[in-house]
C-alpha positions in Angstrom: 0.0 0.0 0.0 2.4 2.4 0.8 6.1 2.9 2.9 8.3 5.3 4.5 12.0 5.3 5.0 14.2 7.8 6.7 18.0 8.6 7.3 18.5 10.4 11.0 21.4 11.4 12.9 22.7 13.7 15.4 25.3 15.3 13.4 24.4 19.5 13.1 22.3 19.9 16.3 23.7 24.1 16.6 24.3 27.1 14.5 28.7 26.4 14.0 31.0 27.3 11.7 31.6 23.6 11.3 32.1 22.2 7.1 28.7 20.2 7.4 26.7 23.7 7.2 28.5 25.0 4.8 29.6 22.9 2.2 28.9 19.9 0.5 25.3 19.7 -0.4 23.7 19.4 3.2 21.9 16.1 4.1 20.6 15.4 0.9 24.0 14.6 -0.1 25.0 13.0 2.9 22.5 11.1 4.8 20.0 10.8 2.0 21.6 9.0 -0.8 22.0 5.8 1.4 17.9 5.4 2.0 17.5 6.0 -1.6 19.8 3.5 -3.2 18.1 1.0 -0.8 14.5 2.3 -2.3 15.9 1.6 -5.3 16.9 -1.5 -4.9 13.7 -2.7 -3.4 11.1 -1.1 -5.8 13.5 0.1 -9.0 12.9 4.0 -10.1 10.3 5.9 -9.2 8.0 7.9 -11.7 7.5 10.9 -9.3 9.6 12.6 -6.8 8.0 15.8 -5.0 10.3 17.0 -2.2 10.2 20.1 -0.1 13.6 21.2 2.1 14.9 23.1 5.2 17.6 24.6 7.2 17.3 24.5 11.1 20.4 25.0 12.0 22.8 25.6 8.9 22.8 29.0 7.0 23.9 27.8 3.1 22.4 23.8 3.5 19.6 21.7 4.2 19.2 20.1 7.7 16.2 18.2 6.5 14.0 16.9 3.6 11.0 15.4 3.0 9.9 13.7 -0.3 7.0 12.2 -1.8 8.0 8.7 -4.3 5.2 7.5 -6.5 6.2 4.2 -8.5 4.5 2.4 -11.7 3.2 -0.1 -9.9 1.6 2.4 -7.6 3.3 2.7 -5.0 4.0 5.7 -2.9 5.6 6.4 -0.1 8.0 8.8 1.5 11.4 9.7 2.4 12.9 11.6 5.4 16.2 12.5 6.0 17.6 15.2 8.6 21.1 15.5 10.3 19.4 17.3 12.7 17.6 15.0 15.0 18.6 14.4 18.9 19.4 10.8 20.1 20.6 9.7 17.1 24.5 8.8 18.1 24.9 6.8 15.2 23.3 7.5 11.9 20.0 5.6 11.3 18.3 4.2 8.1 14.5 2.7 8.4 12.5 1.3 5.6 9.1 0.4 6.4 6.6 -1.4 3.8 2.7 -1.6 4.6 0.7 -4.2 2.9 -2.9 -5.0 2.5 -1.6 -8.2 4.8 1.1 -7.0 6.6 4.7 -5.0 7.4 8.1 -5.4 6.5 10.2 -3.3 8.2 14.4 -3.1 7.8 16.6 -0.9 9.9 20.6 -1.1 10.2 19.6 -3.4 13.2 17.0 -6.2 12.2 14.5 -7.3 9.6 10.9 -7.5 11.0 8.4 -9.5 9.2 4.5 -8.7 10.7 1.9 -10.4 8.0 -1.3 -12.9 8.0 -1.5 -15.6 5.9 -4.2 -16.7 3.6 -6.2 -19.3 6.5 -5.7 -16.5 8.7 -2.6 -17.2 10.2 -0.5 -14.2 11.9 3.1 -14.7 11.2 5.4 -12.6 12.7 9.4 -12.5 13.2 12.6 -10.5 14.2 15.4 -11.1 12.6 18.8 -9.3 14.1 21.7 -8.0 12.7 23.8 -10.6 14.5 22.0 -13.7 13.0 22.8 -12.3 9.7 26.6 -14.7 7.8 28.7 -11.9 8.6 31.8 -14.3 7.5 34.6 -13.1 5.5 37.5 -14.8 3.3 39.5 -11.5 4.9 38.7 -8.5 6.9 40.0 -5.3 5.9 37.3 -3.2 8.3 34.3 -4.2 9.2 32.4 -7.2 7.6 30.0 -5.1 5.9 32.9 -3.0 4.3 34.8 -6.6 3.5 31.8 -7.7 1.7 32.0 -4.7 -0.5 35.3 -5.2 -1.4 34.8 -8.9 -2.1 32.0 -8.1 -4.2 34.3 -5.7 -6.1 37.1 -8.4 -6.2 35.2 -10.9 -7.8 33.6 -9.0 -10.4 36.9 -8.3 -11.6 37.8 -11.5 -11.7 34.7 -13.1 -13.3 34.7 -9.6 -15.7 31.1 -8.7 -14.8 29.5 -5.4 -13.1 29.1 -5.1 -9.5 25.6 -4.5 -8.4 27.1 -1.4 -7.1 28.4 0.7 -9.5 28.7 3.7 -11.6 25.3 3.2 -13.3 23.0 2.3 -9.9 25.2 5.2 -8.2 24.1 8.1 -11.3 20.3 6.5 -10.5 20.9 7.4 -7.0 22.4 11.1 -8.2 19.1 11.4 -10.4 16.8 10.8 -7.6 18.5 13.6 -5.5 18.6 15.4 -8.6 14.8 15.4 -8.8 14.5 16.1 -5.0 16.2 19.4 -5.6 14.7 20.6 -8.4 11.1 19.8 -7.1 11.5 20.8 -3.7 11.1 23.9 -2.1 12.7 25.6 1.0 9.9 25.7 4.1 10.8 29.4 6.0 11.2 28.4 10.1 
């Protein structure tokens, strides 16, 4: 029926002099483009993006947008991301899916699955982070950046694209692209 996703942290929480409000495209270059390539990758490119923006605590970028995502299939949801938000030590990415029969909702943390079945059964499950294969053939950083590298590794080896690359990345750049130019700033 519809989702929402956001990217928070705790990163520009006062006026400062700091780079982060000055330079460098604000949160929509920062926070955002990790919640969209993962909205990408779960419902491909959207036909619509409406987006509006503002600045809280920085004077030349955004601490915060909002945008509206309409898909083919019919789908629509929204986006959030804001740089801006207390309690948020560590930056935070949610996506959460609503169906007629259920959630699905995936954080940086766990994978929860909340649905009924067709004889009326409720199923629903956690899955956590730590019960994900988090084993590597080497460990450069963490597991997660491993895996990257791995990834990059073999498709240079087997001479085929990565499913991260230069292409899914400029899909990414549209998307924010169109967030821009559609949105408009809201005057605190």
């Amino acid at each position: 029926m519809f989702f929402r996703a956001y990217a928070f942290s705790s990163d520009v929480l006062r006026e400062a002099s700091a780079w982060r409000s000055k330079k460098g495209g604000g949160v929509l270059l920062d926070l955002a483009p990790h919640v969209i390539d993962l909205l990408l990758w779960f419902f491909g490119m959207p036909e619509s993006v409406v987006g509006t923006r503002a600045r809280f605590y920085s004077r030349q970028v955004d601490d915060y947008i909002h945008s509206a995502l309409t898909f083919d299939s019919g789908l629509r949801g929204y986006l959030d991301a804001c740089w801006s938000m207390r309690n948020f030590r560590l930056p935070e990415v949610s996506i959460e899916v609503f169906g007629k029969k259920g959630s699905l909702t995936v954080t940086d943390d766990f994978l929860k699955v909340d649905f009924e079945q067709d004889d009326g059964t409720r199923i629903r499950r956690v899955i956590y982070k730590q019960s994900f294969d988090t084993s590597v053939s080497f460990l450069l950083a963490d597991p997660e950046y491993t895996k990257q590298d791995e990834t990059f590794l073999r498709s240079i080896e087997e001479r085929s694209l990565p499913s991260s690359n230069f292409f899914e990345s400029a899909k990414v750049n549209m998307i924010m692209d169109r967030v821009e130019e559609s949105s408009r700033e809201v005057k605190r």
